[in-house]
N, C-alpha and C positions, 0 to 999 in steps of 0.2 A: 443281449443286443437284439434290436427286432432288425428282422429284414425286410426292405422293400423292392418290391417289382416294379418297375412302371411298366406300364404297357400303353401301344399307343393307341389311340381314342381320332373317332371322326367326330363332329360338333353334331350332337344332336341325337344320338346314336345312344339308344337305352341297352344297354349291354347284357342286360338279366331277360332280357323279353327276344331281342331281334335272332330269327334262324332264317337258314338259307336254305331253300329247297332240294338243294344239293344235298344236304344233309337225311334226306331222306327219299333221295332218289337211290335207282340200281345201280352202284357204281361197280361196273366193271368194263373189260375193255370193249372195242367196238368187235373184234373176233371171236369173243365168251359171246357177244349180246348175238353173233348171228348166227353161230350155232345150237343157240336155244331153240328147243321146239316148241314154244309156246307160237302160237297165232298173230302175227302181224297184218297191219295194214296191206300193204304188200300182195301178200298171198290171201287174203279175200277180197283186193279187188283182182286179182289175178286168176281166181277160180269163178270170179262170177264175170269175167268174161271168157271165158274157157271152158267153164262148166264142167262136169261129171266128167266128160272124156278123157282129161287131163288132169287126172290127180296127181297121177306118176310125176307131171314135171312141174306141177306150181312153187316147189324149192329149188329148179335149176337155175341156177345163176344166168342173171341176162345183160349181156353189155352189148352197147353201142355209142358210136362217138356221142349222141346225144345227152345218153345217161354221163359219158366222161366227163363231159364241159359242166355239166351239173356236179359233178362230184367234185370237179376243180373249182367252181366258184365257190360251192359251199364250206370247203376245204379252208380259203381266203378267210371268206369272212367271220368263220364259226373260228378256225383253230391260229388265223396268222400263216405267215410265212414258212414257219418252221412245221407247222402241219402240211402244209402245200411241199416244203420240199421234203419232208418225209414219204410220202407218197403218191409222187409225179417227175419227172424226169423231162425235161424242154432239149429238143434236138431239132438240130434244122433239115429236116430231110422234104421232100417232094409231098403235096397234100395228096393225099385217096380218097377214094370215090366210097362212102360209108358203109358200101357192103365188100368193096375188097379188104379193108380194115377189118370189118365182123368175118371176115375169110381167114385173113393173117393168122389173126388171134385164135380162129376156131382150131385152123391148122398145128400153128404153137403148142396149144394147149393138149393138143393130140402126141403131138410127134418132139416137143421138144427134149426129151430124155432119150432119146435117138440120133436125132438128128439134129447138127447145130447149123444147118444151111438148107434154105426150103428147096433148092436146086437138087439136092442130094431125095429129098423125097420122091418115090415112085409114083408116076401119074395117078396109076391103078389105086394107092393108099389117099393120097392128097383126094382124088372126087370124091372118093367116100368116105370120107372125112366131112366133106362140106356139103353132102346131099340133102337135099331139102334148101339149101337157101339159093335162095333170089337171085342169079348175075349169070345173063347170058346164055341163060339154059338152052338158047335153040343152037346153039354151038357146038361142035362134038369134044365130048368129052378131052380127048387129048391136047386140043386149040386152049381150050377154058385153062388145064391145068399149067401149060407152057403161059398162058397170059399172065396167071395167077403169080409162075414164077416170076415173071421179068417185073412185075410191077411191086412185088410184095417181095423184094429179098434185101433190101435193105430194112421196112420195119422189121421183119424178121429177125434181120441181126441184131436190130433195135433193142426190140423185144428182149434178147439174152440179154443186153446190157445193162438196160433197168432191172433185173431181177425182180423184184415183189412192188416194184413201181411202174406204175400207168404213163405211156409213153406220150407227151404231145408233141405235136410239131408248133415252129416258131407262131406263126398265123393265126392258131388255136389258142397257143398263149398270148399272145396280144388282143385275144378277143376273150378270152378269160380275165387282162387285168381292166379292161374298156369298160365289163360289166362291172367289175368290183366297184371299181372307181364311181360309175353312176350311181351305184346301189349307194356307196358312202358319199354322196354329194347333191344325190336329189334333193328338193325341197320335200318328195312325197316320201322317201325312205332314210335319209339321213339319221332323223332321230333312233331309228332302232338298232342301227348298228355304231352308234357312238360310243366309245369307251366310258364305263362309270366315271361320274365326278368323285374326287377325293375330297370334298367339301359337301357333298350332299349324298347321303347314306340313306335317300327313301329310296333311289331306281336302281335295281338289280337286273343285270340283264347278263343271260342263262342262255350258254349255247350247249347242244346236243347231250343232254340230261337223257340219261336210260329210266324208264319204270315199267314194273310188272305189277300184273292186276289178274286176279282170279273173278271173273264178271258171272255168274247164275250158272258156276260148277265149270267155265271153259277157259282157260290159262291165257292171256293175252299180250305182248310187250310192246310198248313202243319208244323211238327217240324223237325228239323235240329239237327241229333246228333251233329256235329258241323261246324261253319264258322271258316276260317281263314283269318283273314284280314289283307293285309300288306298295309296299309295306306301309304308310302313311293310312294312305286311303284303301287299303286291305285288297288289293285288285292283282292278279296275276295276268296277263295278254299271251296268250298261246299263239306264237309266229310259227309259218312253214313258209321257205323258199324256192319258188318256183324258179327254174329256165325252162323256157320256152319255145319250142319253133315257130309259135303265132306271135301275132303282135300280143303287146299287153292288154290292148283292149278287146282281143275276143278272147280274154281268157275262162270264161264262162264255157265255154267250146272244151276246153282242155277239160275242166271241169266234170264236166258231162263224159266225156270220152275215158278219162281214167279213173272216174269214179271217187274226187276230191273227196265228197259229201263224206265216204267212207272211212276217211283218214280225219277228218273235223272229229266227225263224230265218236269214234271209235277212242280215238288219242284223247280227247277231252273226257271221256270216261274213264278212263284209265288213270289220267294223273289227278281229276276228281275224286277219285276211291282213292288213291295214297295220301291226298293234302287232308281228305279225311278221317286219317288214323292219328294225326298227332294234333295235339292240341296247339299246336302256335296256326298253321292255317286251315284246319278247319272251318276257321270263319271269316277265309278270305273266300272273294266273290272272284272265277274261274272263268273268264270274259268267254265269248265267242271267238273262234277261230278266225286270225287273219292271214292268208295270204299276201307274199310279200313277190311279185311277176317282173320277168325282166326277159327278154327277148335282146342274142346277141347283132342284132340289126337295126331294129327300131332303137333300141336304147331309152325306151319312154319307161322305167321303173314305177309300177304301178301297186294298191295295196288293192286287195279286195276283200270286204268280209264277209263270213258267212252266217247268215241270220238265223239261219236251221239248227245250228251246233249242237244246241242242247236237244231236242226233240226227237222221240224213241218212237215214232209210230212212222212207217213209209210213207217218202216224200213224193210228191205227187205233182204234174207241173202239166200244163196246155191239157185242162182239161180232161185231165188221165193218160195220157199217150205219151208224159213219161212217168213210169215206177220205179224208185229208186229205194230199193229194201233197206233193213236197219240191220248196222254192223251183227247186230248181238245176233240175227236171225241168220243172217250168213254164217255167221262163226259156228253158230249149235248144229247147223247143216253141216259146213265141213267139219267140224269137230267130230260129229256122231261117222262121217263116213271114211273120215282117217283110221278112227278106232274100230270100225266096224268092218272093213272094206268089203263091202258089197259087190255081187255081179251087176246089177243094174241103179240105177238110180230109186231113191224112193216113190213109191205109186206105181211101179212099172211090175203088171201080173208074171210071174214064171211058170204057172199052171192054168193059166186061163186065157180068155181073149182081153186085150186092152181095147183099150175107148180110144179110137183114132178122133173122132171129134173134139172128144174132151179133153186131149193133146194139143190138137190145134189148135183150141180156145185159150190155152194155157200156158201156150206159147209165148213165149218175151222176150229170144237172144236173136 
């Protein structure tokens, strides 16, 4: 007796040829991917605004409500519901001022396997806990700490109750679902975040794909809010999604100030070297980076794209007065000084006199 399988079929759909780039991405979790020490985005645009002085902490982990609402929209539209409520928690308590929050949390994070009530924390532990930040420092220390408590003892309790979940208040999340909602309903962003049709098997659309690239000897990884792949016409669209605290139309600002250029760039070589290695899309064509910008105020959902993506020499803008280095030249810099760790920066004499001119000329941060 012969057996048959059926299996089910999309119209159009060559079954011996079509793969998905998931198939040849780093598939593992998002906790494996950040524990990697391979070179992110991230941590070279965070060293080249930081510089040498700050190697020690271009890996410390950096939150604030801004980065949260970003992680909650992208949460929405990349993973659904059930991602969102895996890792966010909606409680109706009192808003905070974004540095008593970055307070809360630093405190939490300090003293929460002690203490399960910030009230119960000693003033003396609680300042120096949050020394170095921002709020009210002409205040004597004891004022700041007694503030700290009466405004921040309910996140706090908050805090224990989410467990490994990122706490929002109602306000937040109503301004978390307002973005979604625009993002999935614009005229200018709609189409990228639409569910595949089950009748047309050329658009692929790929959220938060892990890959690793070893780029001219220095180990690199990045994630992809998302791809779009039109298999037809051999084209992959490399999306990242912005929130913003400017509007969407000066996000060329944002741009400049966190050093986009270096995430286009960098990320688009990296999944270029993987589509590389296998033979179904090595001869797709790997668009330029678009930027997908959405500001929880304005609500004007805007795309931007960027013309540079592919091009490996420093970008150069008004005439030279701005310099914007290339990922790979960053990277081999810190790369060489993670593995090296030097006492001073390279060029800088330890036995002789340095060139204070030729410093100052050479100047750029």
């Amino acid at each position: 007796m012969i057996s048959v399988t059926l299996m089910p079929v999309k119209c159009g759909m060559n079954m011996t040829e079509r793969k998905s780039l998931r198939d040849i991405s780093w598939q593992v979790d998002e906790k494996t991917y950040r524990a990697d020490p391979a070179l992110s985005y991230s941590t070279l645009s965070r060293y080249e605004r930081e510089g040498f002085n700050n190697l020690d902490k271009l890996f410390d982990r950096i939150e604030s409500p801004s980065l949260t609402f970003g992680s909650a929209v992208d949460a929405i539209i990349t993973g659904g519901d059930e991602e969102f409520n895996a890792n966010f928690m909606v409680a109706d308590f009192p808003s905070l001022p974004d540095a008593v929050v970055q307070i809360v949390r630093t405190v939490f994070a300090a003293y929460k396997d002690k203490y399960t009530d910030i009230r119960e924390i000693p003033n003396n532990l609680l300042i120096t806990a949050i020394n170095g930040i921002s709020w009210n420092n002409h205040w004597r220390p004891d004022t700041r700490a007694n503030k700290i408590k009466e405004d921040g003892e309910v996140y706090y309790r908050l805090l224990y109750m989410a467990g490994d979940k990122t706490v929002l208040n109602t306000p937040a999340y109503n301004d978390v679902c307002n973005t979604v909602s625009k993002l999935k309903n614009s005229n200018a962003t709609r189409f990228y975040f639409e569910a595949d049709s089950p009748f047309d098997d050329n658009i692929e659309r790929l959220y938060q794909l892990k890959f690793k690239a070893v780029l001219n000897g220095v180990p690199y990884r990045c994630m992809a809010d998302e791809l779009i792949v039109f298999h037809k016409e051999k084209v992959v669209v490399p999306i990242d999604l912005k929130t913003s605290s400017k509007p969407e139309w000066d996000f060329f600002k944002s741009f400049l100030e966190w050093r986009y250029d270096l995430q286009a760039r960098l990320y688009w070589r990296i999944i270029r070297h993987v589509m590389n290695q296998g033979p179904y899309f090595k001869d797709f064509k790997l668009a330029d980076y678009n930027f997908i910008v959405a500001n929880k105020k304005t609500l004007v959902p805007l795309v931007w794209r960027f013309s540079l993506t592919q091009s490996t020499v420093p970008l150069t803008f008004r005439d030279g007065s701005i310099v914007l280095r290339d990922p790979e030249v960053i990277g081999r810099e810190l790369f060489d000084y993670l593995e090296r760790r030097p006492p001073v920066p390279n060029g800088i004499e330890l036995t002789k006199p340095n060139d204070i001119v030729k410093w100052i000329e050479s100047y750029d941060r």
